[in-house]
Every structure is written in C-alpha cells, then in structure tokens.
C-alpha positions as CSV (number, residue, x, y, z in Angstrom):
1,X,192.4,116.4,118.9
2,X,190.3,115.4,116.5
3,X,187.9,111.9,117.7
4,X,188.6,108.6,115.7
5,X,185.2,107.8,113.9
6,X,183.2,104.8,115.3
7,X,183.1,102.0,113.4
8,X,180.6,99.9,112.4
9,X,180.3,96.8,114.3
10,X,181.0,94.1,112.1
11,X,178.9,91.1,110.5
12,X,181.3,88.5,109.7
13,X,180.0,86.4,112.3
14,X,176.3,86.3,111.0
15,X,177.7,85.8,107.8
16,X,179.5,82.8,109.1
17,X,176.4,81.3,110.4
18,X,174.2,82.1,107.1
19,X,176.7,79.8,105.4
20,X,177.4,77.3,107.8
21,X,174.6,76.8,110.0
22,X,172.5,74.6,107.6
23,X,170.4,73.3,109.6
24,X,168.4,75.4,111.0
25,X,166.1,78.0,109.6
26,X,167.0,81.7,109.4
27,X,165.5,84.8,108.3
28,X,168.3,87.6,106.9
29,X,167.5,91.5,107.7
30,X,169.7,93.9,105.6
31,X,170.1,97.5,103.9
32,X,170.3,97.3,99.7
33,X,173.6,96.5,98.7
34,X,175.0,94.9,101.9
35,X,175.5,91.4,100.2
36,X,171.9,89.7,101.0
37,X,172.2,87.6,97.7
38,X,175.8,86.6,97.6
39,X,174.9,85.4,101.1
40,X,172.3,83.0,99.7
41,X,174.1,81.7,97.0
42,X,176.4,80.8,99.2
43,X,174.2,78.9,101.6
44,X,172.5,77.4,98.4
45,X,176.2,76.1,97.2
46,X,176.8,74.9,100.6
47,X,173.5,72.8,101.0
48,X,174.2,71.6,97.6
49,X,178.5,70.7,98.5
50,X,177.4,68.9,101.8
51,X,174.8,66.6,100.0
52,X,171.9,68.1,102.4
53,X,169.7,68.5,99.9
54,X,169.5,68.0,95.4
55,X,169.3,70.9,93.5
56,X,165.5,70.3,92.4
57,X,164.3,70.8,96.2
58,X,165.9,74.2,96.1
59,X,163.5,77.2,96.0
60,X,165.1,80.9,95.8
61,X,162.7,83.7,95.0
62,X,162.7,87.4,94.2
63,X,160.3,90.0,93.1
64,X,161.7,91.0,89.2
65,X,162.8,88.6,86.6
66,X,165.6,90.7,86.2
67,X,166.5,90.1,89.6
68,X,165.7,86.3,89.5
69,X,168.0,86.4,86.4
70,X,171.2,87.6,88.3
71,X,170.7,85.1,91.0
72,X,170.5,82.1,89.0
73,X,173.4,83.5,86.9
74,X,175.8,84.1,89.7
75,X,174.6,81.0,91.3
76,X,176.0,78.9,88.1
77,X,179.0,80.5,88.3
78,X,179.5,80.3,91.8
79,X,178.5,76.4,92.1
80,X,181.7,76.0,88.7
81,X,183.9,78.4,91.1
82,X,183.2,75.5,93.9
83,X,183.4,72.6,91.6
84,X,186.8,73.0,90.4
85,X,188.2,74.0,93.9
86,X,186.9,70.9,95.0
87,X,188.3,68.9,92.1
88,X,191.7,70.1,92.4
89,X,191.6,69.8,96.3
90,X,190.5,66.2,95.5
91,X,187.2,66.3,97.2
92,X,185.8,64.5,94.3
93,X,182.6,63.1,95.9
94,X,181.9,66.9,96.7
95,X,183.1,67.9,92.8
96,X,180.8,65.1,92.2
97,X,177.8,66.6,93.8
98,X,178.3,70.6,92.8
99,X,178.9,68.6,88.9
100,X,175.1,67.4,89.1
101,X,174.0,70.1,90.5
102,X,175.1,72.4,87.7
103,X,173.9,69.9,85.5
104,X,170.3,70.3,86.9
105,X,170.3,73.9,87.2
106,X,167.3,74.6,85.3
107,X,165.0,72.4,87.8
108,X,165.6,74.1,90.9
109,X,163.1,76.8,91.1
110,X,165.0,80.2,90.8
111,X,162.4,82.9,89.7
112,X,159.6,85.7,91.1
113,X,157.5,84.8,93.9
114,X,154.4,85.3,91.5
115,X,156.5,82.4,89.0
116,X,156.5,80.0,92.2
117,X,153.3,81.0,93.2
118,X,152.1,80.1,89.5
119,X,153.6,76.9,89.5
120,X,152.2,75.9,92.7
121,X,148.8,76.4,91.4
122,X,149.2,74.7,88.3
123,X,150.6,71.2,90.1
124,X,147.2,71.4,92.1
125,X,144.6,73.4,90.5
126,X,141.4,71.0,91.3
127,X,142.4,71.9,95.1
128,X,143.1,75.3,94.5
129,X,140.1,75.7,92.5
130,X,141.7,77.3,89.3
131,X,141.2,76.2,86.1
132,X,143.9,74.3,85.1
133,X,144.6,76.3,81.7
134,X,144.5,79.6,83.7
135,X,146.7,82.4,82.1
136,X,149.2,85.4,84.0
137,X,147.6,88.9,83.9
138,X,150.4,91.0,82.9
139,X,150.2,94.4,84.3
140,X,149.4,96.3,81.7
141,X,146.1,93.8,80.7
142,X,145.3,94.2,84.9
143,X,145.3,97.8,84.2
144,X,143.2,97.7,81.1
145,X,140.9,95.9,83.6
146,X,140.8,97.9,86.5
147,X,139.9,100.9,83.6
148,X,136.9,99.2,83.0
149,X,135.7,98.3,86.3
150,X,136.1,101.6,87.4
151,X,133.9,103.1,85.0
152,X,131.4,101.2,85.5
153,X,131.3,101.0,88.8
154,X,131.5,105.0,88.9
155,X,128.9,105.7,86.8
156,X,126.9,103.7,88.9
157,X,127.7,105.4,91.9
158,X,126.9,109.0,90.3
159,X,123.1,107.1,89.8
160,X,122.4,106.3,93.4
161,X,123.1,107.9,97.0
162,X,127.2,107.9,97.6
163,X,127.6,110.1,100.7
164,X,131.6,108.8,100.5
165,X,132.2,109.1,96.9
166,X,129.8,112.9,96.8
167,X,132.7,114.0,99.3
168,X,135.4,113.1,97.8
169,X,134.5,115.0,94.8
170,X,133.6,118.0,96.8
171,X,137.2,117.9,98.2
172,X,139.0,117.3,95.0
173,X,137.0,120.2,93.5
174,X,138.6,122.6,96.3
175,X,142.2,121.2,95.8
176,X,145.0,123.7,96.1
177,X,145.6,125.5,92.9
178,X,149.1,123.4,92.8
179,X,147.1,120.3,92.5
180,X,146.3,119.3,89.0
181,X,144.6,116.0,87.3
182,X,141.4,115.2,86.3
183,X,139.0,114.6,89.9
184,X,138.3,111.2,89.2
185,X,142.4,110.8,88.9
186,X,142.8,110.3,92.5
187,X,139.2,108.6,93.0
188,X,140.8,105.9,90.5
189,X,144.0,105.4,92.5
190,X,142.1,105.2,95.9
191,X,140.1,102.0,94.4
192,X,143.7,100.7,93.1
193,X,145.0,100.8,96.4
194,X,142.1,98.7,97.1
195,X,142.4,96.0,94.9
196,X,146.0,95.4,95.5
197,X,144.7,95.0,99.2
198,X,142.0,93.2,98.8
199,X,143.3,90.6,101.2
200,X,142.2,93.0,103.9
201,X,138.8,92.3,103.7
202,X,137.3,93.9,107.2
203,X,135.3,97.2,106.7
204,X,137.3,100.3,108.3
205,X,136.0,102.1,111.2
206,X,136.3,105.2,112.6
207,X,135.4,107.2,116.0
208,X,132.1,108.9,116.5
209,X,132.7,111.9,114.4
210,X,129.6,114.8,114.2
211,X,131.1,116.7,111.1
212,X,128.5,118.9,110.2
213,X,128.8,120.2,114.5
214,X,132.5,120.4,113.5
215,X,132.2,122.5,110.4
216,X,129.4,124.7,112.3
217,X,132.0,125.2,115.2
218,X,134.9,125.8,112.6
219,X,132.6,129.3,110.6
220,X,132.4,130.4,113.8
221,X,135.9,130.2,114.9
222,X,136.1,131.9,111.3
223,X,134.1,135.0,112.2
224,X,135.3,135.6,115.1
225,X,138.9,135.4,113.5
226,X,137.8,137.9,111.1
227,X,136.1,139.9,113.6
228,X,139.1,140.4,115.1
229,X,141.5,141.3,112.1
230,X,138.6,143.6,111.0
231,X,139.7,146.0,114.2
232,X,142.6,147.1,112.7
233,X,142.4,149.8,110.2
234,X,145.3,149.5,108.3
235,X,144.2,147.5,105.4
236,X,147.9,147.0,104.2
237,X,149.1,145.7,107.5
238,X,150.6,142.6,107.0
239,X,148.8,140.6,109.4
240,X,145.5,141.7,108.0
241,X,146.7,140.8,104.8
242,X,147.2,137.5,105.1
243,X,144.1,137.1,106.6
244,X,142.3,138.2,103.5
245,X,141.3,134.2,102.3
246,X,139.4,134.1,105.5
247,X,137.3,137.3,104.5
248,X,136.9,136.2,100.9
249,X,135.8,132.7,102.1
250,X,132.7,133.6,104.1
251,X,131.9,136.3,102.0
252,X,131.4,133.3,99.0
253,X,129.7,131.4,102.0
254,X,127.7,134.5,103.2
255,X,126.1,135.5,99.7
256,X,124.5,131.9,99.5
257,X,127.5,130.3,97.3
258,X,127.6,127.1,99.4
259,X,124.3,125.0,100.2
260,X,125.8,121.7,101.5
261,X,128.3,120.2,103.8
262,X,130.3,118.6,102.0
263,X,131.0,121.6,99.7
264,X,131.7,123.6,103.4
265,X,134.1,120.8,104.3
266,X,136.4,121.1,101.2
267,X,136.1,125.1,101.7
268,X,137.6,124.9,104.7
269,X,140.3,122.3,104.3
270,X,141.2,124.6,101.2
271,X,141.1,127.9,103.4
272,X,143.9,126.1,106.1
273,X,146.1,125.8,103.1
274,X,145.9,129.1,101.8
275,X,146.2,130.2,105.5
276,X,149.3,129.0,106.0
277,X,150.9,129.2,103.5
278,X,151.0,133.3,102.9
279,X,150.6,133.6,106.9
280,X,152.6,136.7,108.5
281,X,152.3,138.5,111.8
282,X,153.2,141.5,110.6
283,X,154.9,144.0,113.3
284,X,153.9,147.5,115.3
285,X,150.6,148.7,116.7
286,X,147.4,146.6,115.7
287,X,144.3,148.4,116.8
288,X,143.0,150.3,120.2
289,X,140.8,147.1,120.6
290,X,142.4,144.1,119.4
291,X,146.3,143.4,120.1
292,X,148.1,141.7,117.4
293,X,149.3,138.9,119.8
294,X,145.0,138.4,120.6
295,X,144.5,137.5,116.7
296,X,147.9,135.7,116.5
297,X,146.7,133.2,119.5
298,X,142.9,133.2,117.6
299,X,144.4,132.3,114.5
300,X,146.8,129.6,115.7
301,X,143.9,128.2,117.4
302,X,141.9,127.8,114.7
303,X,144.3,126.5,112.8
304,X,145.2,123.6,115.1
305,X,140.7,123.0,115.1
306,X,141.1,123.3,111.7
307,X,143.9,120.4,111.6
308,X,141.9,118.1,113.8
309,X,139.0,118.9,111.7
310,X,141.1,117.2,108.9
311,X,142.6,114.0,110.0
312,X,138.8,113.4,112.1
313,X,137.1,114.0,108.9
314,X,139.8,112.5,106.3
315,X,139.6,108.9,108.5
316,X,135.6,109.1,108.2
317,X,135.8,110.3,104.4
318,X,138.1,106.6,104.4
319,X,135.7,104.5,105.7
320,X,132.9,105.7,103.8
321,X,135.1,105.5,100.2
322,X,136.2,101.8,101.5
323,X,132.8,100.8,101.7
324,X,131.7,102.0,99.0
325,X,134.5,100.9,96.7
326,X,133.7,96.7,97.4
327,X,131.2,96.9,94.8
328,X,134.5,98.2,92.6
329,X,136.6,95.4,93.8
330,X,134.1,93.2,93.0
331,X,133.4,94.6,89.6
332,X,137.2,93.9,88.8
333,X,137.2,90.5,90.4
334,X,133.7,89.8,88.0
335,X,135.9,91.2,84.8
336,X,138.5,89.4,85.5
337,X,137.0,85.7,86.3
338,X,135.5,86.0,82.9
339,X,139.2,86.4,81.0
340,X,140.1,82.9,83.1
341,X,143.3,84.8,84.0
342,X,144.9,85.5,87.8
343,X,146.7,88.5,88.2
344,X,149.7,88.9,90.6
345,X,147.7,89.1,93.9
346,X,145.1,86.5,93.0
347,X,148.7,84.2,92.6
348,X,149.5,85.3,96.3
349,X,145.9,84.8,97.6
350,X,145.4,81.2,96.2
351,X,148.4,79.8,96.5
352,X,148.2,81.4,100.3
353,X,144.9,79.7,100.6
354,X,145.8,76.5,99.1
355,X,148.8,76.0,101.9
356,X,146.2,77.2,104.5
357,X,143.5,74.9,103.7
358,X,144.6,71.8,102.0
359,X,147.1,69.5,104.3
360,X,146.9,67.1,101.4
C-alpha cells in the first residue's frame, strides 16, 4: 500500500494575522515565491481601509527598482480592487479613505532601501554630515573608483614590506592549472569584499600559528612519504604513480628552486591538490619492505597535516591581507569624498549613524 504524502502544514493562519493584526509589529520569514509581497500589500491596504494611518506615513522598501516598481504597481491596483468593493458594499467612509489614498500614491515612500536611505539624508544633511547637494554613486562609477584605488594602493604595497599581500601572490602563482585570471584578479576582489564591509571595522585575529615549523614538519612528512613509495620497484605501479607530484616537488625544492617560505607554502598547498586529485592505491604486492597499506596510512596522514596546514595558514594569510588592505579602503573612501558622492553602503552607514546618534 502505497503511504499518503505528508502535507505541508498550512499558513493561513499567519497570513490571517499579517493582515489583521495591525497593531502590533511583525517580522515575515518566507522561501521566494511564497506570497511575501501580496502579504504586505495587503496589510498596507488594510492600515490604509481602517484609517490607522495616511498613505504618506507608509514606508515599504526593497532592494531593485524593478522590484520596488511591482510593489507600488500591484499596490494601486489592489487599493482600486478595495475601493470599489467598498463603494458598492456602501462602506463609503472606507471607499472614502482607499479614494485618497490612491490619490496620494506617489507620497508614500515605495522604493530601494538605498532611495529611503537617500531621502533620509537629504531631509537632514547638517546632522548627518553630508553635503546637502551630495550625488548617488551608481555602480558602475563605484567600480571605476575602486579601479583606481586599487592601483594605487597596490603599487604602493609592492614598494614597502607586505608580508600578507607577498603571500598571497606566492599562492596565486601556484594555483591549480584549472585556475585562470590575472594574480592580482582575486587580490582585487579580496579588497572588494572589503569595502562592501567596511562596517566591520575590528582587525581579524587569528590563533598562534608557527608556519614556517609547520611547513618544516610538512617536507618531512614529504620525504618520508616518498621514502616509502621509493621501496617498491615497480615504477608503473599505480600507487607509485600517483605519488610521482611528491617526487617531482622536492626534487624542484631539493636543487635550490625555492628560497623562501612563502613560495614553500604555495608548493605545498598546490602538491595536496595534485595529490588528490590523480590519487590511487593501486592493488597486489608492494615491496619486501614497505606494505602498500604502510604508505596508504602515510599518505592519508599527510594529507589530513596537509589540510590543517591550509585552513591554519589560509585564516593567518586573512588577517594579514585585512590589515593590510585599510590603507585600500581608505584610498577609496579618500577618492570618493573628493567626487561629493555616497555610494550604496555609505547610504546604509549614514543614515544608520544618523538614527543611532541624533534623537533630534
């Protein structure tokens, strides 16, 4: 017998209390395409019906203007859907009300939370310490910008001692051969990331971390690896064989290729991926010495060093980048004070400080 599905439970009674329980604050948590705006224009239509409150003391924001355009669209036509049933029902004083309301559409403010948080600014600028003429970065502009900033602020770096952004580079010159971009491609994003969170302004930190003891521990773990595989000698064993990044890595180390840390670091990261991804434990006698289960065990093991090696040394490689990427936010921030513009988080981070600070 086959079981009868379970059905969702259902949500008619929170809708019920979005639209009718209008006086008390609520905060809506919902999957795309479950109804989230239908649900506020009909609480907005209902405020407005009741008489709780005039259409210029509404407030209803999104993130797109294309989004802000559908609401205030299907808000006009629900408040004329509401109007008539309310005239032909003969609740004129309520026809009355949605009739005004529709009539001052265009001063309720119905738009992008960077829109509200514009006009906000603009009605007290002298508080919010903006200029009172100031102009919208568009994105595009913002990103011109940032362009800027970034160059300058890299060149710099490359002039004086950058332990942070020296490893980064290091790293992005090992990347896996599937990796492609320019080096200074994913340097660039990093410090985007950045400015959009400027708001977090504390300095990351991480754990005690020795990396140069790590990467010390992690050639020898890669010798003796090797040592191991070297005791078979069936150089087309499969095993063996997928071993053979290992050997061709400390050879380049051996013969003097590498003369820094950093370098070593990205060597090794790079080696964990080729590792793995060719890996095989081949099958059938190894060597009188070695078992093929021994080098199995030695190779997992160093892979699982290897993987703490990278997440220790990736949170360190963080900190040091974050720090030394305020200089770049505040190249941007300089750049852009001298267009008078705001761009879309400066909108959040004024109007944010202006609530916060001024009770007036």
């Amino acid at each position: 017998m086959t079981p009868r599905p379970r059905l969702a439970p259902s949500d008619d009674a929170a809708r019920r209390r979005i639209c009718q329980s209008l006086r008390e604050s609520l905060i809506v948590e919902a999957s795309a395409g479950t109804g989230k705006t239908t649900e506020l224009v009909n609480r907005i239509v209902q405020v407005l019906s009741e008489g709780l409150t005039a259409i210029d003391r509404i407030v209803a924001v999104t993130f797109t203007h294309k989004a802000a355009g559908e609401l205030k669209i299907r808000l006009r036509q629900r408040l004329d859907d509401e109007r008539a049933r309310a005239r032909d029902g003969g609740e004129l004083e309520k026809a009355d009300r949605l009739e005004s309301a529709l009539e001052e559409l265009e001063e309720a403010t119905i738009g992008t939370i960077h829109g509200f948080c514009a006009q906000i600014l603009r009605s007290r600028p002298v508080e919010a310490r903006v200029d009172p003429a100031f102009e919208e970065l568009t994105e595009a502009e913002a990103a011109r910008i940032y362009d800027r900033a970034f160059q300058n602020w890299f060149q710099r770096q490359l002039e004086q001692e950058s332990p942070g952004l020296r490893r980064g580079l290091a790293r992005l010159a090992w990347r896996p051969d599937w990796e492609t971009g320019p080096a200074t491609e994913a340097l660039r994003a990093a410090g985007k990331k950045l400015i959009e969170w400027r708001d977090f302004t504390a300095l990351w930190q991480s754990e005690p971390f020795d990396r140069d003891a790590a990467v010390r521990d992690l050639l020898e773990r890669a010798r003796h690896l090797w040592g191991l595989a070297r005791a078979c000698t069936r150089t087309s064993d499969g095993l063996v064989s997928s071993l053979r990044p290992l050997r061709d890595a400390l050879a380049w180390i051996e013969r003097g290729r590498v003369a820094d840390y950093d370098t070593l670091e990205a060597v090794l990261l790079k080696l964990s991926a080729d590792l793995r991804s060719g890996f095989r434990k081949g099958s059938g006698f190894f060597s009188r010495e070695v078992t093929r289960e021994e080098v199995v065990r030695s190779y997992e093991n160093f892979q699982t060093v290897l993987e703490q090696f990278r997440l220790e040394a990736g949170v360190l490689l963080a900190c040091q980048l974050q720090q030394e990427m305020q200089s770049l936010v505040t190249e941007y921030t300089d750049l852009k004070a001298r267009t008078g513009r705001l761009d879309f988080v400066d909108l959040l981070l004024r109007t944010r400080d202006l609530v916060r600070d001024d009770r007036t």
